[in-house]
C-alpha positions in Angstrom: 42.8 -80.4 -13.8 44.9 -77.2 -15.1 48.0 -77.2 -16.8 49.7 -77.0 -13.2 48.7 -80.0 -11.5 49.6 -82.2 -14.8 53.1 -81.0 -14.6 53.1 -81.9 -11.1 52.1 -85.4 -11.5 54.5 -85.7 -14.6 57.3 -85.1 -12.4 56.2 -87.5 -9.5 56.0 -90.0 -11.9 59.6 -89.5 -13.7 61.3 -89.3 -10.1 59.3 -92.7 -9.3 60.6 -94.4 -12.9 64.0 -93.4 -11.7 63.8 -94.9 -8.9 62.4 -97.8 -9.6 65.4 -98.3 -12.6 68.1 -98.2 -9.9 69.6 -101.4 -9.4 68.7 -103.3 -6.9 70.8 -106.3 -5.0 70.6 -110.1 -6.4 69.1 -111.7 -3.3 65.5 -109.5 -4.2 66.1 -108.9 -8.1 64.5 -112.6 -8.7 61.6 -111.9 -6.5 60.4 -108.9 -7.9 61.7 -109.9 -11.7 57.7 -110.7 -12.7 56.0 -107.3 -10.5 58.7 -105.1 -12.2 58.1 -105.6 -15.1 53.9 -105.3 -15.1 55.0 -102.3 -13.2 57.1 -100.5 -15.9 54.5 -101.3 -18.3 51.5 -99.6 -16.5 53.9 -96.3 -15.8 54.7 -96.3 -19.5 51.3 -96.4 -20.5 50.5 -94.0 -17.6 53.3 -91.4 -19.2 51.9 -91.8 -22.5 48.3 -90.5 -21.3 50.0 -88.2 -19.5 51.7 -86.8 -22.3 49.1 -86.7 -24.6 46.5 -85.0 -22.1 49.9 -82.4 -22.3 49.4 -81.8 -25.5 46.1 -81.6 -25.8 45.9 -79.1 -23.0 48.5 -77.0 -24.6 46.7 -77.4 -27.9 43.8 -76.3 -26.1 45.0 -73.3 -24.0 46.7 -71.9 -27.3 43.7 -71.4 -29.3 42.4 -70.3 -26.4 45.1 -67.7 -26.2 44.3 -67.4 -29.9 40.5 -66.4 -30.0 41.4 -63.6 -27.0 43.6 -62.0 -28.9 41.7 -62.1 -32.5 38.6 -60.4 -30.0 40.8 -58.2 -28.7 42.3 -57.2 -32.2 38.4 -56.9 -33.1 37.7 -54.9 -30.7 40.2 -52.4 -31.2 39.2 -52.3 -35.0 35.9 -51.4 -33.7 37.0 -48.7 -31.0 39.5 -47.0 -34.0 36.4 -47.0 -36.2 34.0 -45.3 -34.0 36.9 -43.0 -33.0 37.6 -42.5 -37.0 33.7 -42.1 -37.5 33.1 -39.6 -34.4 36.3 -37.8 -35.1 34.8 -37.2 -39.0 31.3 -36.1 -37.7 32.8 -33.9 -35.4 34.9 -32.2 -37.9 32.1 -32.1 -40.3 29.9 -30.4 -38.1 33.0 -28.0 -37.1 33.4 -27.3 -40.6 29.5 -26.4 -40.8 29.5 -24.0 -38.0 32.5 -22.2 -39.6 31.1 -21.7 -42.4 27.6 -20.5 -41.0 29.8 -17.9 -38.5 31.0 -16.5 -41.7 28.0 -16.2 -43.4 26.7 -14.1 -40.8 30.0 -12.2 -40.2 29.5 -11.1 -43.8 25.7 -10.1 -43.3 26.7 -7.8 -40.3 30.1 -6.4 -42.0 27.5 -5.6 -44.7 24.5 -4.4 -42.5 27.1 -2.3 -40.8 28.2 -0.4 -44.2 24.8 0.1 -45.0 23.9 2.1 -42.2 27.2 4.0 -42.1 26.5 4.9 -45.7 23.2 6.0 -44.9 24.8 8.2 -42.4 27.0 9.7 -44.2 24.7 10.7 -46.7 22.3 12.5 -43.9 25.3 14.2 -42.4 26.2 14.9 -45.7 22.5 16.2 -46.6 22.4 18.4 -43.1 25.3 20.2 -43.7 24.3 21.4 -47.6 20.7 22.3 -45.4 22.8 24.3 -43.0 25.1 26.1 -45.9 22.0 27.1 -47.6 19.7 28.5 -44.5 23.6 30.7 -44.0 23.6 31.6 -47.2 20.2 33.0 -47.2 20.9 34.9 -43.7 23.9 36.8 -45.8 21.8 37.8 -48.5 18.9 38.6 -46.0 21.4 41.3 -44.5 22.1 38.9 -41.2 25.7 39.9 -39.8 28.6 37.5 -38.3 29.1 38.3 -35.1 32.7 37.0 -35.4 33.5 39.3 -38.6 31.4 42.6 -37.7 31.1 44.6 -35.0 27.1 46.4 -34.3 27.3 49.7 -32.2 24.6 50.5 -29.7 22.7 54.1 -29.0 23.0 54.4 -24.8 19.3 55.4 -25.4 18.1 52.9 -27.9 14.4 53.5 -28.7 13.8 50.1 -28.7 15.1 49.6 -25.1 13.5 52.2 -23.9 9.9 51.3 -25.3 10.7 47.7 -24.1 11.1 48.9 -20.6 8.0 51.1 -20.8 5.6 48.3 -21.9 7.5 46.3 -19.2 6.4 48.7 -16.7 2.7 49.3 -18.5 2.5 44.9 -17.7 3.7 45.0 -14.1 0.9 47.9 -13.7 -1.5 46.0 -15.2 -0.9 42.9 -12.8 -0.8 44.9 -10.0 -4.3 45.9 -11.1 -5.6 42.9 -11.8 -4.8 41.8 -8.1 -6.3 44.3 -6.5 -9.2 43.7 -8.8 -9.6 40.0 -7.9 -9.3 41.0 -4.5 -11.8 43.4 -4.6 -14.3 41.3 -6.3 -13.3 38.4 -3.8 -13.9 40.2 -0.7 -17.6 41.2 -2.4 -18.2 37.9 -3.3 -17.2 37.0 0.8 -19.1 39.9 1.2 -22.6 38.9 -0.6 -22.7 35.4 0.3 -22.3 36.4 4.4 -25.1 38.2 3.6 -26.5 35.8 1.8 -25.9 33.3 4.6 -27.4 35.7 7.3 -30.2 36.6 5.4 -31.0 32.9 5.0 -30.7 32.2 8.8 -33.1 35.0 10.0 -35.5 33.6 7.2 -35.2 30.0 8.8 -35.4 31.7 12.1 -38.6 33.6 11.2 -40.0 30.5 9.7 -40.0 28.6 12.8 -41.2 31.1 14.9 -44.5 31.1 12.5 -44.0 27.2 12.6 -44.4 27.1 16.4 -47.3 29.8 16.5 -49.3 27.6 14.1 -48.9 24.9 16.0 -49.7 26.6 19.1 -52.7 27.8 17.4 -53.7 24.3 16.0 -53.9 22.9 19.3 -55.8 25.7 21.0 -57.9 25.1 18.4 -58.4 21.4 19.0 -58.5 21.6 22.0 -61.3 24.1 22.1 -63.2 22.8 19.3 -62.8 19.1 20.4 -62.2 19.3 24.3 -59.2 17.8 24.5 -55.5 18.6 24.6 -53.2 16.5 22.0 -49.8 16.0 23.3 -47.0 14.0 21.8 -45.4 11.8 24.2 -43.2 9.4 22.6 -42.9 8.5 18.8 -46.3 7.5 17.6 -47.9 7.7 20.9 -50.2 10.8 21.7 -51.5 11.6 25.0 -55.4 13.3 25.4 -56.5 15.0 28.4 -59.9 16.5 28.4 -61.1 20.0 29.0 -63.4 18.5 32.0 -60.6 15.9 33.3 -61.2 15.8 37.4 -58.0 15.3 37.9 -54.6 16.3 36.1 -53.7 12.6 35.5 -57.0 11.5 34.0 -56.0 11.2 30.6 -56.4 8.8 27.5 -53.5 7.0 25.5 -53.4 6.1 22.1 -50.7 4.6 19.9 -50.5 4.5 15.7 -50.1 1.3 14.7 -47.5 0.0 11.2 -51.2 0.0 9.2 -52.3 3.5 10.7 -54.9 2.3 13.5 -54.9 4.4 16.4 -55.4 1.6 19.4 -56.2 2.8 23.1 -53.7 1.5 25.8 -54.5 1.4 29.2 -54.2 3.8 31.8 -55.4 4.5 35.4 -58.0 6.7 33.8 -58.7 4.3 31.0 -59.3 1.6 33.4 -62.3 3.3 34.9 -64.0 3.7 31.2 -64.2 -0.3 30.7 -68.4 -0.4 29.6 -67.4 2.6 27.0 -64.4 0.9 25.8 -66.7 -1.8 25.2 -69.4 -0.1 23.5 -67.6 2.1 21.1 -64.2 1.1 21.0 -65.3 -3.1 20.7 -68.6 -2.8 19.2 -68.9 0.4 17.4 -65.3 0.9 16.3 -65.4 4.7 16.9 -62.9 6.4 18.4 -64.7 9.7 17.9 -68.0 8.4 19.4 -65.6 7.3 22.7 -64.3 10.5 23.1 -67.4 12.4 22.8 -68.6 10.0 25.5 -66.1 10.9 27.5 -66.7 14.1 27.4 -70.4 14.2 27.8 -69.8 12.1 30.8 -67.5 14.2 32.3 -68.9 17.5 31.6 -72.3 15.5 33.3 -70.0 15.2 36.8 -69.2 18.4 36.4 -72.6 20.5 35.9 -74.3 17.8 38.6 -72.1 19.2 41.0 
């Protein structure tokens, strides 16, 4: 119960002593003379409690009161303090920084008349260079321009010999053109020649090429009786000197290891117990041809 509802209570029961004191009429003050007063004593005792549980809740609620406000005086001590102690660091550290930002202010105001001293003395070093080299040029008979005045001959030697040797050098270029020319268009000259003589050379040596050739396979063809014709990459086509007909003729084809192998043609097909003999069992090409031939030339001298 709060400090509230006791004072409500405390008032009820004052109202109810008061009314209970009023005086009441004689016919009923000698029937109630005993309850009364058993009555008055329990709302005595009753106040008493009542009053002390008072007093001890407003002992209570005032060092309540109390201890909230010695925290809250603590607690501002502490706030002020880490104020107080933040507000020092900061300075401290504002202080530092000052005194490092003039620190370096000095090392650049001092960097800076360094370099402007060292300037100086350059400039300073240039100019006694330049006064000297003018010096010199005086005693060396070199003239002001400003202070003296030089006169020029209308037919200055000089000028004149300048503008002959300029004359003698555009001659000479001119020269040297044509001259570049000249050999260029021998040079064209030579290698057309050059070129043509080279193409009737290759021309020449094909035409001896193709007469060799020609005369190879007369050759073979007399000597051997047959007549070697190239028909397709690595297939060569015989026809013999005694063939009956124009389409009688043999087939052979090279093979990747250099073996010559007969394929088969209409003419071949006719040739089977040769093919047999020397091709099969023999392994001769040469002995087949000359079989071939000997039996053809055979038909032929029968007849």
């Amino acid at each position: 119960m709060d400090l509230e509802d006791d004072t409500t209570v405390l008032t009820t029961l004052k109202s109810f002593n008061s009314f209970i004191s009023r005086t009441e009429p004689p016919q009923r003050l000698s029937e109630h003379a005993g309850g009364s007063t058993s009555l008055q004593s329990q709302y005595k005792r009753s106040m008493e409690f009542l009053e002390a549980a008072d007093r001890l809740q407003s002992s209570h609620r005032y060092l309540q009161l109390d201890q909230e406000k010695k925290q809250m005086e603590l607690s501002h001590k502490r706030a002020r303090f880490q104020l107080e102690k933040a507000a020092s660091y900061s300075a401290r550290d504002l202080e530092h920084e000052v005194d490092r930002n003039q620190e370096l202010l000095g090392r650049i105001k001092k960097q800076k008349i360094e370099d402007l001293e060292a300037e100086r003395q350059r400039l300073e070093e240039q100019n006694n260079t330049l006064e000297m080299r003018l010096e010199r040029h005086n005693l060396q008979g070199d003239y002001d321009p400003v202070k003296t005045r030089v006169l020029h001959l209308k037919m200055n030697p000089t000028t004149v010999a300048k503008q002959q040797r300029q004359q003698e050098v555009e001659a000479l270029r001119e020269e040297v053109t044509r001259l570049r020319e000249l050999v260029r268009s021998l040079q064209e000259g030579d290698l057309r020649k050059q070129m043509e003589s080279s193409e009737l050379r290759n021309q020449r040596l094909k035409e001896v090429f193709q007469r060799k050739i020609q005369e190879f396979r007369t050759v073979c063809y007399v000597l051997t009786g047959y007549k070697i014709d190239i028909t397709t990459e690595n297939q060569y086509r015989l026809t013999s000197v005694y063939a009956e007909h124009m389409d009688d003729s043999l087939l052979f084809k090279k093979g990747s290891n250099g073996n010559m192998q007969l394929m088969e043609t209409e003419f071949s097909k006719t040739l089977d117990e040769m093919v047999a003999l020397h091709l099969h069992h023999q392994k001769s090409i040469p002995a087949f041809l000359s079989a071939v031939t000997l039996d053809l030339f055979s038909r032929q001298t029968t007849v």
